[in-house]
C-alpha positions in Angstrom: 16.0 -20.5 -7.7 19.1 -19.4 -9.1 22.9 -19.8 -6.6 22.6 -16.6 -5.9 19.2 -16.3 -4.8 20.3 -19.4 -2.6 23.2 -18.0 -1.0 20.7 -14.6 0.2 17.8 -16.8 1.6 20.6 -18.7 3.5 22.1 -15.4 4.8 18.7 -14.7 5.9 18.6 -17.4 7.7 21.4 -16.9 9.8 20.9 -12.7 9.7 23.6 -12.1 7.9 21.9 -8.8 5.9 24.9 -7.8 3.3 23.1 -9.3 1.2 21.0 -6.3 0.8 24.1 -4.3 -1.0 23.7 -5.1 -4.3 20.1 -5.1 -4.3 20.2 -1.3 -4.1 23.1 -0.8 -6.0 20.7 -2.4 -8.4 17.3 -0.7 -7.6 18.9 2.5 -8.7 20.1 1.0 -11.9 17.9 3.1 -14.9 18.0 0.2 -17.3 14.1 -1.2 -16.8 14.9 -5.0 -17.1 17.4 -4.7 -14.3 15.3 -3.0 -12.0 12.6 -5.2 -12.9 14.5 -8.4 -12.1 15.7 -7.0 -9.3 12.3 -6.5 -8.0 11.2 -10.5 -8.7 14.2 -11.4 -6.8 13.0 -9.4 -3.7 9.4 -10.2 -3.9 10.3 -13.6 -4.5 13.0 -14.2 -1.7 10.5 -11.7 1.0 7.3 -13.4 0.4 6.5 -16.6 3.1 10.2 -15.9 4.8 9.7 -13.0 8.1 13.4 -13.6 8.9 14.4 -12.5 5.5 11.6 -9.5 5.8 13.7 -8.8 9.0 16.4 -7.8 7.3 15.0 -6.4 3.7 12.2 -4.0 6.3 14.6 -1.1 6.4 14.9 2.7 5.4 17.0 2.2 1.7 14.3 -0.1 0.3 11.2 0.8 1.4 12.6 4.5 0.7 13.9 3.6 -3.1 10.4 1.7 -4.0 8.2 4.7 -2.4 10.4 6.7 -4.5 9.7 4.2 -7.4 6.1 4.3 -6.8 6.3 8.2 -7.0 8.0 8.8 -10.2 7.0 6.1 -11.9 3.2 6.2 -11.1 1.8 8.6 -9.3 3.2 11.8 -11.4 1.9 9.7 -14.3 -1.8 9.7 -12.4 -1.4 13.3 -11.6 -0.8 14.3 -15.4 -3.4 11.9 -16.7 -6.3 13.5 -13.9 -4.8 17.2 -14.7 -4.7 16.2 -18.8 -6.5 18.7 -21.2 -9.4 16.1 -22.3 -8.3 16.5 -25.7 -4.7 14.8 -24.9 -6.4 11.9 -23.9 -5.0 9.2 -26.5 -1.5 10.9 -26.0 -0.7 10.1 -22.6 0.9 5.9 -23.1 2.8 4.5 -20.6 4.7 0.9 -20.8 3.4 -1.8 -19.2 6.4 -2.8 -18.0 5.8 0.4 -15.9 2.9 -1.0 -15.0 3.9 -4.6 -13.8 6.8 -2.8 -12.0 4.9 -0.7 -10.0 2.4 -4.0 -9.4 5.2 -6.1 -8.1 6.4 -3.5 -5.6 3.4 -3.3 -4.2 3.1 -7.2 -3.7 6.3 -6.5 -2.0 4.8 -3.6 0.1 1.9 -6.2 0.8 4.0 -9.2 1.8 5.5 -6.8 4.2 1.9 -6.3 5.9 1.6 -10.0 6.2 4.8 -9.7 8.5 5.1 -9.9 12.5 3.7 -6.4 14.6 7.1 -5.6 14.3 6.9 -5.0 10.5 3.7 -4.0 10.6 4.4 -0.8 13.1 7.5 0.1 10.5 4.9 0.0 8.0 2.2 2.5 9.2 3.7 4.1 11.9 7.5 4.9 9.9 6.9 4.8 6.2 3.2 5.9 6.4 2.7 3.2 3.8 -1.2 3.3 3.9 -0.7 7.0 2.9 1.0 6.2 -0.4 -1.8 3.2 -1.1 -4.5 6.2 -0.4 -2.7 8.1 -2.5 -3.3 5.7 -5.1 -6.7 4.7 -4.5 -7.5 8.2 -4.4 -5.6 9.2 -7.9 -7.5 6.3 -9.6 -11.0 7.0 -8.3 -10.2 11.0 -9.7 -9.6 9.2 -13.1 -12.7 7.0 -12.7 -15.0 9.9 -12.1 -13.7 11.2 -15.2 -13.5 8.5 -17.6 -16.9 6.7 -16.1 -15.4 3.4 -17.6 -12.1 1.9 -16.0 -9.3 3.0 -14.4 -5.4 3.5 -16.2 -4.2 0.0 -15.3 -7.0 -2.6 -13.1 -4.1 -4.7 -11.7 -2.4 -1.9 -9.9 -5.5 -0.9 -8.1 -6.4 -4.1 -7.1 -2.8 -4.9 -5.9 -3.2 -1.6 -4.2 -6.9 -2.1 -2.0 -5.8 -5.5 -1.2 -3.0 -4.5 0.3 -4.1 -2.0 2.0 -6.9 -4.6 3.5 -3.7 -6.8 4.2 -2.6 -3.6 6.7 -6.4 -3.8 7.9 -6.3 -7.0 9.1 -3.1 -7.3 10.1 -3.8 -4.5 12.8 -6.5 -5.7 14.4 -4.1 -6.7 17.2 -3.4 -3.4 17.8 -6.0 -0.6 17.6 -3.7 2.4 17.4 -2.6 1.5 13.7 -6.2 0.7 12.6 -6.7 4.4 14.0 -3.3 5.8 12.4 -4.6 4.7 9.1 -8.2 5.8 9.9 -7.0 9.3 10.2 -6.0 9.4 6.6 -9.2 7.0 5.8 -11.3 9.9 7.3 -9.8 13.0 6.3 -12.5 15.7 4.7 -12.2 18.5 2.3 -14.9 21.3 2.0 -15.6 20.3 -1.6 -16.9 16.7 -0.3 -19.8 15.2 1.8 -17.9 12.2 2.4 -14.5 11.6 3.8 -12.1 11.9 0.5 -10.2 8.7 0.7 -13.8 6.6 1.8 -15.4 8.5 -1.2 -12.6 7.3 -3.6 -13.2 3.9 -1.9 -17.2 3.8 -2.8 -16.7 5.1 -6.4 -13.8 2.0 -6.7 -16.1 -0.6 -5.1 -17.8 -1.0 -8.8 -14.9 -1.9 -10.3 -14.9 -5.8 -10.1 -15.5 -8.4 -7.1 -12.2 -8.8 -5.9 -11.8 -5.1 -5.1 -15.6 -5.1 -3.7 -14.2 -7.9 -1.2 -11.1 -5.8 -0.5 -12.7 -2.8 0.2 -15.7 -4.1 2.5 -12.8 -6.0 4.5 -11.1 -2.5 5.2 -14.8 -0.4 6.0 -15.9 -3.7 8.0 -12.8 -3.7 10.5 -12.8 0.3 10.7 -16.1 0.3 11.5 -15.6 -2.2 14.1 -12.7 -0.2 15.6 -14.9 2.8 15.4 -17.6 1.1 17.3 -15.2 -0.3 20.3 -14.0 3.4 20.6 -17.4 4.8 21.3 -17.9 1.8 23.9 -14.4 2.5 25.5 -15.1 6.0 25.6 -18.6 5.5 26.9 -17.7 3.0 29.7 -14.7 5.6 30.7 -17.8 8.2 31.0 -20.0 6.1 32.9 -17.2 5.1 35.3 -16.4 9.1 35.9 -19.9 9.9 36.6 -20.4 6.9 38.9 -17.2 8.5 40.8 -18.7 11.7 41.2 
């Protein structure tokens, strides 16, 4: 750990959150081994520390790496899924892109591991589970099409587990298990199954990890599903026994 890493998990520790300053100025910076170093620094100083998540959970951040995410990854999934077939070969990203976009997600999954605090900001503010859906659901269009693999197998990994991190993590409180549910469940006309549990399924081949992942996150929706209907059907019972 370098002195000034130091002096910023110290500040944490007494909520001093300045620190955070040149971080950003930094995460805007368009040279990639900046950024990227800048990221490390983050993930490393966020991950085991909720005091120092405290103070790094907050609009500029999460904003700057959703925005991250977006340019750097997802409009690359959307060209690759909306290529002519013939450009395949022609469509080469670095993978230094790739472990970018990998590290901010372990910093978006660190953040799940956090207190309910956290975890509301998460889901409820910066809709995180929709981006991860997002994702998941880009990946599984590219799978479908390909039949082999997906663009890069460490992203989508990262991704499902940490969207099982938000899974779990809820479980003390149902209405974020159902806020992400919603986008879990959403249909289209062109699909028997919801889209985002059919891009799940057609992922769940990809290796044993991601099969663990995924059955963690239909496993505790089901169960929230299930404690629903008995809530609902008790509240029934209870009104007709009234009447």
């Amino acid at each position: 750990m370098d002195q000034e890493e130091t002096i910023m998990r110290l500040s944490a520790e007494i909520g001093y959150d300045k620190s955070i300053e040149p971080m950003m100025k930094n995460l805007h910076c368009k040279e990639i081994q900046i950024l990227a170093d800048t990221i490390a620094k983050i993930k490393n100083l966020i991950i085991g520390n909720n005091k120092y998540k405290t103070i790094y959970l907050r609009d500029e951040l999460i904003n700057r790496l959703v925005e991250l995410i977006n340019d750097l990854y997802i409009n690359y999934l959307l060209v690759l899924v909306n290529r002519d077939q013939n450009q395949q070969n022609e469509i080469l990203i670095d993978e230094k892109f790739f472990d970018l976009i990998n590290q901010i997600l372990v910093i978006l999954g660190s953040f799940s591991l956090g207190n309910i605090d956290h975890l509301q900001k998460l889901i409820l503010k910066y809709k995180i589970h929709q981006i991860l859906f997002n994702i998941i659901e880009l990946n599984a269009i590219y799978l479908r099409q390909i039949k082999d693999n997906v663009p890069n197998l460490k992203i989508i990994e990262t991704s499902v587990r940490t969207l099982s991190n938000l899974y779990s993590s809820a479980q003390i409180k149902s209405e974020l298990i159902y806020q992400m549910d919603s986008v879990l469940y959403q249909v289209d006309n062109e699909s028997d199954l919801p889209v985002n549990l059919k891009s799940l399924v057609d992922l769940y081949q990809l290796n044993n990890p991601i099969k663990h992942y995924i059955l963690n996150i239909v496993t505790i929706s089901a169960f929230n599903l299930i404690l629903e209907d008995i809530i609902k059907l008790k509240a029934d019972i209870v009104t007709i026994l009234r009447m």
